[in-house]
BALOBA-1460 file (C-alpha; in Angstrom, 3 decimals):
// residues 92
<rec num="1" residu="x" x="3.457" y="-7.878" z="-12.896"/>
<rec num="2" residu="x" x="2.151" y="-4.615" z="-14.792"/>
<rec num="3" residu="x" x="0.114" y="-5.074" z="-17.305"/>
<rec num="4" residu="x" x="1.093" y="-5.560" z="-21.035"/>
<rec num="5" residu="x" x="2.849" y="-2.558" z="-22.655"/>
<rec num="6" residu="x" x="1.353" y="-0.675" z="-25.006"/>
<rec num="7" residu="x" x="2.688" y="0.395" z="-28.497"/>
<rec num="8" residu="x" x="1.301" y="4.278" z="-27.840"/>
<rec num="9" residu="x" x="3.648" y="4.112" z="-24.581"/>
<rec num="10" residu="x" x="6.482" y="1.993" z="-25.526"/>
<rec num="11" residu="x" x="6.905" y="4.546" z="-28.540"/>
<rec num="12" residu="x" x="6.761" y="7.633" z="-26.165"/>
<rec num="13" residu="x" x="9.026" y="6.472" z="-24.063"/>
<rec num="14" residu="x" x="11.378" y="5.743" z="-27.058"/>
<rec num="15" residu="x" x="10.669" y="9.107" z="-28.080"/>
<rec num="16" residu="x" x="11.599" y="11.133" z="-25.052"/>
<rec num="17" residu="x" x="14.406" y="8.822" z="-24.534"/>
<rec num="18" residu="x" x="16.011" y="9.384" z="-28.011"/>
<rec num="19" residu="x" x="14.684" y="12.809" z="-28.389"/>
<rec num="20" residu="x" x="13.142" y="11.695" z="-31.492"/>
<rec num="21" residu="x" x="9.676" y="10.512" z="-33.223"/>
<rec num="22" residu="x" x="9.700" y="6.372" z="-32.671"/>
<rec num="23" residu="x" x="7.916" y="4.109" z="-34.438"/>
<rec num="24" residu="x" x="9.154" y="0.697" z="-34.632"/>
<rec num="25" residu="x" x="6.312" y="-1.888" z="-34.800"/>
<rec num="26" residu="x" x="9.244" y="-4.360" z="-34.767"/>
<rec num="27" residu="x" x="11.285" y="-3.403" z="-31.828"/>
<rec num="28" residu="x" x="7.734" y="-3.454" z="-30.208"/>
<rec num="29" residu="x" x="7.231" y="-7.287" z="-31.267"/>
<rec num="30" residu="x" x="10.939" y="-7.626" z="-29.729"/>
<rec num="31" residu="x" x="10.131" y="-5.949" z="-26.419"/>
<rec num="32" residu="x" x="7.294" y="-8.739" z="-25.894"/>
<rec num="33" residu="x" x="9.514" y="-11.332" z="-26.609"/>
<rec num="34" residu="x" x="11.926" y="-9.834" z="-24.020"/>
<rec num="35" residu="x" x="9.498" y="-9.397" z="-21.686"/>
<rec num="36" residu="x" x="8.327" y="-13.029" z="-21.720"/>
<rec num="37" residu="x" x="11.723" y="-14.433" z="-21.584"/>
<rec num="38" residu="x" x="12.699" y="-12.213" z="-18.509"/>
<rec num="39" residu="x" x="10.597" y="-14.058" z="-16.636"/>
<rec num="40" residu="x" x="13.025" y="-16.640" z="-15.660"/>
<rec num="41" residu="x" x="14.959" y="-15.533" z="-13.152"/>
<rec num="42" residu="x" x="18.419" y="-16.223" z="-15.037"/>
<rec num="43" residu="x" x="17.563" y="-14.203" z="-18.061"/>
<rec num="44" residu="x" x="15.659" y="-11.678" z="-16.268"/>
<rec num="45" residu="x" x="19.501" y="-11.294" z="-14.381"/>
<rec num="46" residu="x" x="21.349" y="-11.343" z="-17.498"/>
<rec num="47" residu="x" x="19.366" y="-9.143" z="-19.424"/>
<rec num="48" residu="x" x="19.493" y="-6.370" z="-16.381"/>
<rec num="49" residu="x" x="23.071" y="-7.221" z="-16.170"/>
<rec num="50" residu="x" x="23.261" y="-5.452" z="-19.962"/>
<rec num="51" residu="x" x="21.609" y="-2.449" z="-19.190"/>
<rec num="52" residu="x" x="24.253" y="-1.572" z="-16.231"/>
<rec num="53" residu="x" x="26.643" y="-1.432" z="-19.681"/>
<rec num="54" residu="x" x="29.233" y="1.301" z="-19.885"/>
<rec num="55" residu="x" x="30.011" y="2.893" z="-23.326"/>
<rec num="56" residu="x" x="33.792" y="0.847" z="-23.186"/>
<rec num="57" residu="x" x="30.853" y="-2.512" z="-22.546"/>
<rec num="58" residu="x" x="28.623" y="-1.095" z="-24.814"/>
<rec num="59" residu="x" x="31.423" y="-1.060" z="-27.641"/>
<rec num="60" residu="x" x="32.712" y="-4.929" z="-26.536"/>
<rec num="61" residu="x" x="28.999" y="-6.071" z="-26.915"/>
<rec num="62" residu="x" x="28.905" y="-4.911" z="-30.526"/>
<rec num="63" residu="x" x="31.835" y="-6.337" z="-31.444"/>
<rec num="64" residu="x" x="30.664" y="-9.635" z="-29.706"/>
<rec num="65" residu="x" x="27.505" y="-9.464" z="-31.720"/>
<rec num="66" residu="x" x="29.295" y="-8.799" z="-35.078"/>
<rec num="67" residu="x" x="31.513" y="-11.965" z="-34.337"/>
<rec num="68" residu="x" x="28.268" y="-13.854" z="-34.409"/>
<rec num="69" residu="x" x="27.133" y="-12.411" z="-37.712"/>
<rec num="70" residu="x" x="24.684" y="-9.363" z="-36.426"/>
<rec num="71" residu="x" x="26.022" y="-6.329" z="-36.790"/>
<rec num="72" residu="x" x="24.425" y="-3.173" z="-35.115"/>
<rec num="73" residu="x" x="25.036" y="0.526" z="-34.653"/>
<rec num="74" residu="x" x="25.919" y="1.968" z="-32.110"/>
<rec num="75" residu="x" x="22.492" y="3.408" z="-32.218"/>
<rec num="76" residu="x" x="20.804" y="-0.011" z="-32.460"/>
<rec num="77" residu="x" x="22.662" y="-1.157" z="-29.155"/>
<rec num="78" residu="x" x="21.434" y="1.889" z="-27.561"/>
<rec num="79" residu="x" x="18.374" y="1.706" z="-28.721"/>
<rec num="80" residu="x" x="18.245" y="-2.613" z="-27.958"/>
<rec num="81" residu="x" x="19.292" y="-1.477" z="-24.377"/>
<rec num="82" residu="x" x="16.489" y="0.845" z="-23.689"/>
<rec num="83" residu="x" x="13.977" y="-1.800" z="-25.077"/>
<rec num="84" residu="x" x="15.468" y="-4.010" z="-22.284"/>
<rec num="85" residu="x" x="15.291" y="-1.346" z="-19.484"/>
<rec num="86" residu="x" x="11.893" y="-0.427" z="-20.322"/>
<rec num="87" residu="x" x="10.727" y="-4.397" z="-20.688"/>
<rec num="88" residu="x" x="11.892" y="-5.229" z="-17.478"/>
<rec num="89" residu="x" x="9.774" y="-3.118" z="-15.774"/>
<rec num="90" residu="x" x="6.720" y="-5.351" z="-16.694"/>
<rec num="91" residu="x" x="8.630" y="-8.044" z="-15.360"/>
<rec num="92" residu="x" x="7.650" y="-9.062" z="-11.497"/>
């Protein structure tokens, strides 16, 4: 397992990704929390399973969210993806 993310590059890479300044402490806090549950096997699978998402997917899963009461952009999904895809690789 790599070592613990850090905020400096968890932000750049949220940056370059989204072409855009990022600074999120609390997307941080949630890609620690991600990053400890992927290590069962199951979730680490599910969660992986989400990034491999198409936009039609991508669209489903928001609607599936806002049936459960959170409701997220479009932007947020993206944006909740890429914390996944970028947790994951601390993940061994």
């Amino acid at each position: 397992m790599k070592k613990r993310p850090t905020k400096k590059s968890f932000y750049e890479y949220m940056s370059i990704r989204f072409n855009r300044k990022y600074r999120d402490s609390e997307t941080y806090d949630m890609l620690l929390e991600i990053i400890q549950e992927a290590r069962d096997e199951t979730a680490f699978m599910d969660l992986a399973e989400l990034t491999l998402m198409n936009k039609t997917d991508r669209l489903i899963y928001r609607n599936r969210l806002a049936c459960e009461g959170e409701e997220l952009t479009p932007m947020q999904v993206d944006e909740y993806l890429a914390t996944i895809e970028f947790a994951l690789e601390f993940v061994s």
